[in-house]
C-alpha positions, 0 to 999 in steps of 0.5 A: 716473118708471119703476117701480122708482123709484116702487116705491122713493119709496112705500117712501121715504115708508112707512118716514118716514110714521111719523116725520113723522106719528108720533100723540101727545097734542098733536095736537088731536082732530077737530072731529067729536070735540071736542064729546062727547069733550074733556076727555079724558087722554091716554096713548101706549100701544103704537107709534103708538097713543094712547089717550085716556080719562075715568070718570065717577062713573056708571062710565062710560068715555069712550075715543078710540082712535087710530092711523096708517091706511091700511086694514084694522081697529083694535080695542081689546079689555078682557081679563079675564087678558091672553088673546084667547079670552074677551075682548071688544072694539070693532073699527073700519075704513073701508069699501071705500066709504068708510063708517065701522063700529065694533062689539062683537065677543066674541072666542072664538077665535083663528080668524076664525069665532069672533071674532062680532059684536054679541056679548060682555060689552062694554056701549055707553053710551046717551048717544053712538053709537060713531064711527069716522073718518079724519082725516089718515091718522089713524083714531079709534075713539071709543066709550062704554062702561057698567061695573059698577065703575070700571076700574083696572089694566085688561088691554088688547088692542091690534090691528090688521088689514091687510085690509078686514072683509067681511060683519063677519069680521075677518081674521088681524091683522097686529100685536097687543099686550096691556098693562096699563093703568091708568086711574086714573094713566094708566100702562101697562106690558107685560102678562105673557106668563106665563099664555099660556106656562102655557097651551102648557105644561099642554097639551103636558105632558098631551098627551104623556103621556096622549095618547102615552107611557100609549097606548103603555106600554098598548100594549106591555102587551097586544101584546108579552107574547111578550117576557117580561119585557122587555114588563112592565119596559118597560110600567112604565116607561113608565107610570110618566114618562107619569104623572109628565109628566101629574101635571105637566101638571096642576100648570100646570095648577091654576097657570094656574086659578089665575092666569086663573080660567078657566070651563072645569068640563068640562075641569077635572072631567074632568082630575081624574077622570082624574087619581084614575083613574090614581093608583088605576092607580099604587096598584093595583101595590102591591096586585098578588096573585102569578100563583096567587092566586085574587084575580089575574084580579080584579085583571087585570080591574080593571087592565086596565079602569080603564087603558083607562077613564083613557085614553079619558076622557083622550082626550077631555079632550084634545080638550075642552082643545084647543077651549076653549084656544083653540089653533091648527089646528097642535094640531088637526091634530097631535093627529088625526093621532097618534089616527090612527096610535095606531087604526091600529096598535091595530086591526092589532096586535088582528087579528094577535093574535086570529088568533094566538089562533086558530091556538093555540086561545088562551090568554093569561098573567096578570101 
């Protein structure tokens, strides 16, 4: 048989293994398993996942966690909203020789150096050890674990990894899914994407507004005051939709607390800092004396100082909402590189007028 015709009949039998060795509860346990794990319901859940589940009266959850395998990891995570960051799961594989591994792994990020093992909030029950094993192409992850109540309406992760974990780093994995399972009919339905979209939304919004459209309208505000007045129109302008994207920002933002219950005072007390920061900012204009009122400078003073404050505590929170969201390299990077080019043309704008003031022997206009 050449190559292409073998290329072909492993396609052949990747694309009918599914169907022909499709998992589903009448397919008897492992004899391995059948002592410490019968009795079990059962319940397909996510493609050719099977989940099979008790609680005791102790709250005590027995879980044989199944799927088709040929490699890489399968884990089964417990979330407290929905999301990855901040959940906990058992993640299992077969070894490139050949030896089952199963462990707790707290998940604290989406980036393989945050997902840790032997951490998180899951507790191992002390009557069996985890198991893992291969049976007909099978993988069975059978585990007990000790709760403090029982568990109900349940949101569960399902993954799973197509390579081999080394030195227990589990790689990007190749599928996922997040349900809501019910462990006390045995239903399961689609958790909702919702906080995840909230999530992305709250952090563009204030992104956007306090990371690029407020730096700019400061911007213009002290570098294009030769074009008065079109600078003090422009200045208002801008500050006036960065405030209102960033007051929008910060109603998704209270939207996902609420629905997550998300641990993140820093973040939320820095936001709303810099949330009373800036509509000080906004009613200081109703406050603003004429240009020859003696109270002027004061009020420059305070307006000029208080923006810059709102800006730098913003950027942090920035940088604070990126690490603790979770979010990927691409926010990371995006963000960096726009505090780069926002520093650069500060530092060049500030030299260019400084030397101007020089060369006028300096003064600068109110407003």
């Amino acid at each position: 048989m050449g190559r292409a015709s073998a290329a072909t009949l492993l396609v052949a039998l990747a694309v009918l293994a599914p169907a022909v060795m499709a998992q589903t509860c009448d397919d008897e346990l492992p004899a391995q398993l059948a002592g410490n794990f019968s009795g079990l319901a059962c319940a397909p859940v996510w493609n050719n996942f099977v989940l099979r589940y008790a609680q005791d009266k102790d709250n005590v959850l027995r879980v044989v966690l199944s799927t088709m395998y040929s490699t890489g990891w399968v884990g089964m995570g417990f979330s407290k909203n929905g999301l990855m960051v901040g959940s906990s799961a058992m993640v299992g594989w077969m070894g490139k020789t050949g030896l089952p591994h199963i462990k707790p792994f707290s998940l604290g990020g989406k980036t393989p150096s945050q997902v840790v093992a032997d951490q998180g909030f899951l507790v191992s029950s002390d009557h069996h050890k985890p198991t893992v094993l291969v049976h007909q192409a099978k993988i069975y992850l059978a585990f007990q674990l000790s709760f403090t109540e029982p568990l109900k309406r349940q949101n569960v992760l399902l993954a799973i990894g197509s390579a081999i974990p080394v030195n227990d780093r589990l790689s990007e994995h190749q599928d996922k899914t997040s349900i809501v399972f019910d462990f006390t009919t045995g239903s399961s339905s689609s958790s909702s994407s919702f906080p995840e979209g909230l999530k992305r939304t709250h952090g563009a919004l204030n992104l956007f507004a306090w990371g690029v459209l407020l730096p700019i309208g400061a911007i213009v505000a002290r570098y294009c005051r030769r074009w008065d007045p079109l600078w003090f129109y422009l200045h208002a302008g801008i500050q006036f939709v960065g405030f209102i994207l960033g007051l929008a920002g910060v109603v998704a933002g209270i939207s996902l607390y609420n629905k997550i219950q998300a641990d993140v005072p820093a973040h939320r007390g820095l936001g709303i800092f810099v949330l009373v920061l800036g509509i000080l900012q906004i009613l200081a204009i109703f406050l603003r004396p004429n240009k020859d009122s003696k109270y002027r400078k004061f009020w420059n003073w305070y307006h000029h100082w208080v923006g810059r404050l709102a800006l730098f505590f913003a950027a942090i929170n920035i940088v604070l909402g990126i690490k603790v969201g979770g979010a990927g390299n691409s926010w990371k990077i995006g963000y960096g590189f726009n505090l780069a080019v926002l520093l650069v043309t500060i530092i060049t704008l500030e030299v260019l007028l400084w030397t101007r003031w020089k060369n006028n022997f300096g003064s600068t206009g109110a407003y």
